[in-house]
C-alpha positions in Angstrom: 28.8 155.2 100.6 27.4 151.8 99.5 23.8 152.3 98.6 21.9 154.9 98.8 18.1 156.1 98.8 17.1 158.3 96.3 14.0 160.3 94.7 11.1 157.2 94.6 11.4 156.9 98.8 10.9 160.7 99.1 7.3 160.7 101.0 6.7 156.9 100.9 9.2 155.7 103.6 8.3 152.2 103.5 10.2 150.8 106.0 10.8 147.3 104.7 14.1 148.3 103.7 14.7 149.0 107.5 13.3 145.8 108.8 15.5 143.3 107.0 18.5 145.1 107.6 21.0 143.0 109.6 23.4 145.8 110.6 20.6 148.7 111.5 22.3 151.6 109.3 19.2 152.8 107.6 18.2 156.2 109.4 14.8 158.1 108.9 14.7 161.4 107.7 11.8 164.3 107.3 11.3 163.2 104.1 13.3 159.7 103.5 15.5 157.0 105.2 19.5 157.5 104.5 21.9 154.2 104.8 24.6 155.4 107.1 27.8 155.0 104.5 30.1 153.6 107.3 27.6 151.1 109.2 26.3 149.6 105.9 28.2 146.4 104.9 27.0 146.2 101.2 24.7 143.3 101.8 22.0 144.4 99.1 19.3 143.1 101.5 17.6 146.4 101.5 17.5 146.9 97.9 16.0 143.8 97.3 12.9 144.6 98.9 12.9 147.9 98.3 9.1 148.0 96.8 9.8 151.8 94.9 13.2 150.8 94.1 15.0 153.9 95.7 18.1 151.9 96.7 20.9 152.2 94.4 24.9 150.9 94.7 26.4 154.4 94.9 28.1 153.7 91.8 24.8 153.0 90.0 22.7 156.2 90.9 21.4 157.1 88.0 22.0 160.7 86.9 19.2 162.8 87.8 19.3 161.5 91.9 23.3 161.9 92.3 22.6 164.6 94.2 20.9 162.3 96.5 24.5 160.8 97.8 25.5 164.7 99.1 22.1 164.7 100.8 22.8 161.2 102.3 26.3 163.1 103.6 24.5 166.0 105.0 22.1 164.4 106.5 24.9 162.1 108.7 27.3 165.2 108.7 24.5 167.5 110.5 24.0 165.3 113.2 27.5 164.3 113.8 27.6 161.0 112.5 30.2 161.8 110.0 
């Protein structure tokens, strides 16, 4: 994965994130949007105007939301995007 969305988008799903995307890899969820690891080419764009700042380089998740990049997985691997 590049980025992915962690705890602050979890009922908020403010979709700026989604509009300035130049590649469309941001999904929606139930509960959250997902950045589809494979489609996103690391731009940042959707980070920067993220206004919860949910969006983290995979690398930076911080440690209480890593379980957020197996969810990201899931969520792609359940409906065969993975």
């Amino acid at each position: 994965m590049i980025y992915v969305i962690c705890e602050p988008c979890v009922g908020t799903k403010d979709q700026s994130c989604v509009e300035v995307c130049p590649v469309d890899c941001i999904y929606e969820g139930e509960d959250q949007f997902f950045i589809h690891p494979e489609e996103c080419i690391g731009c940042s764009a959707c980070a920067a105007v993220c206004p919860v700042e949910a969006i983290y380089d995979e690398d930076e998740v911080p440690e209480q939301w890593e379980h957020y990049k197996e969810k990201a997985r899931k969520f792609f691997e359940e409906r065969g995007q993975l």
